[in-house]
N, C-alpha and C positions, 0 to 999 in steps of 0.2 A: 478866738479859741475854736471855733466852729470851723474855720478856714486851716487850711494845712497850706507851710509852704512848697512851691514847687519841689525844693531841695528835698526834703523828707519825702513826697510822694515820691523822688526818682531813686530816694537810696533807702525806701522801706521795703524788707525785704518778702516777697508777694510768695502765699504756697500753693504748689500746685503738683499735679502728678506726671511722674516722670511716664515714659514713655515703655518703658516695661513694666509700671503696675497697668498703665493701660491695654497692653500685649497681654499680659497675665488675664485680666479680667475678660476682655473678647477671645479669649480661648475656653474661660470659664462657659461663657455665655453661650458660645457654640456649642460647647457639648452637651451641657442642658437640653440645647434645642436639639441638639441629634438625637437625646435619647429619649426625650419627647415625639420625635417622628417616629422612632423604634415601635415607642409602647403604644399609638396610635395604629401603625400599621399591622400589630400584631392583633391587635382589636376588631379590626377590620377583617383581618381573615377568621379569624377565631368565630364570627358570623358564619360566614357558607362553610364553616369545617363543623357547625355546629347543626346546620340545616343538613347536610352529608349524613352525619349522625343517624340524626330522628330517620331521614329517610331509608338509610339501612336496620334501622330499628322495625320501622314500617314493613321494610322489605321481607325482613325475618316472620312476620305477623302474619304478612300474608302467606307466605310459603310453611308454617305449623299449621295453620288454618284448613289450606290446600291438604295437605299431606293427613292429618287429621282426618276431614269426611272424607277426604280420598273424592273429590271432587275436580277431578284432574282435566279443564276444560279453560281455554283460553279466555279472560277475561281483566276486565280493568274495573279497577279497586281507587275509587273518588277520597282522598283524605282533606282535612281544611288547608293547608298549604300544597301537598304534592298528589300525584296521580300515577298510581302503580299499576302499569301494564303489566298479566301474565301470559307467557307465550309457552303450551305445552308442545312438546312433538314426539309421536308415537314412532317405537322403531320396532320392526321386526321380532325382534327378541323379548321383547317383554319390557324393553327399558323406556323409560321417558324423559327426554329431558325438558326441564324448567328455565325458561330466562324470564327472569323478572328485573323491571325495570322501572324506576322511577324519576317524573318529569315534574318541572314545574307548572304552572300554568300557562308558560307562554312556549313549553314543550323543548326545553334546554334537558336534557338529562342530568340528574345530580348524582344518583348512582343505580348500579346494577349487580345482579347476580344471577349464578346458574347451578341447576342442580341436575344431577342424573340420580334417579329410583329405578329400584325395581317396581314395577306392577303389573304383573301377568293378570 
């Protein structure tokens, strides 16, 4: 009883997957994985567009700051992750302009701005 004759093993009928639920399912499987690389690569940016940010945040801080005491003199502003260059330049007229600039530590620029005042 434990034995099976050969006959029966050769005309017992075996199930198995045809070759388009196979296609179907490795097309399934890719796309998962693609949109799995999607939401990873968007992750990744969503980092430095998030450091970007802060640093024009920063950027903003300095230049109220500036403008405020009217301390309008070239200098650089240490934060825990970036370092905010201010560059003033005096023109004739009365006007100044501002470029402000912010690095990382290893001195990449993440972002900048520039301002022109009046201050006679």
């Amino acid at each position: 009883m434990a034995t099976m004759s050969l006959k029966k093993i050769l005309t017992k009928r075996l199930s198995a997957s045809s070759i388009l639920e196979v296609t179907t399912a490795m097309i399934i499987i890719s796309m998962v994985f693609g949109l799995a690389i999607i939401i990873y690569l968007n992750i990744q940016r969503s980092g430095a567009s998030s450091l970007r940010l802060s640093s024009r945040i920063k950027l903003e801080a300095v230049f109220s700051e500036t403008n405020r005491l009217k301390k309008f003199e070239s200098r650089e502003v240490r934060f825990e992750d970036v370092i905010v260059y201010q560059e003033i330049e005096h023109n004739p007229e009365g006007l100044l302009s501002i470029k402000l600039e912010a690095r990382d530590e290893q001195g990449k620029l993440i972002a900048e701005q520039k301002h022109l005042i009046y201050a006679p």
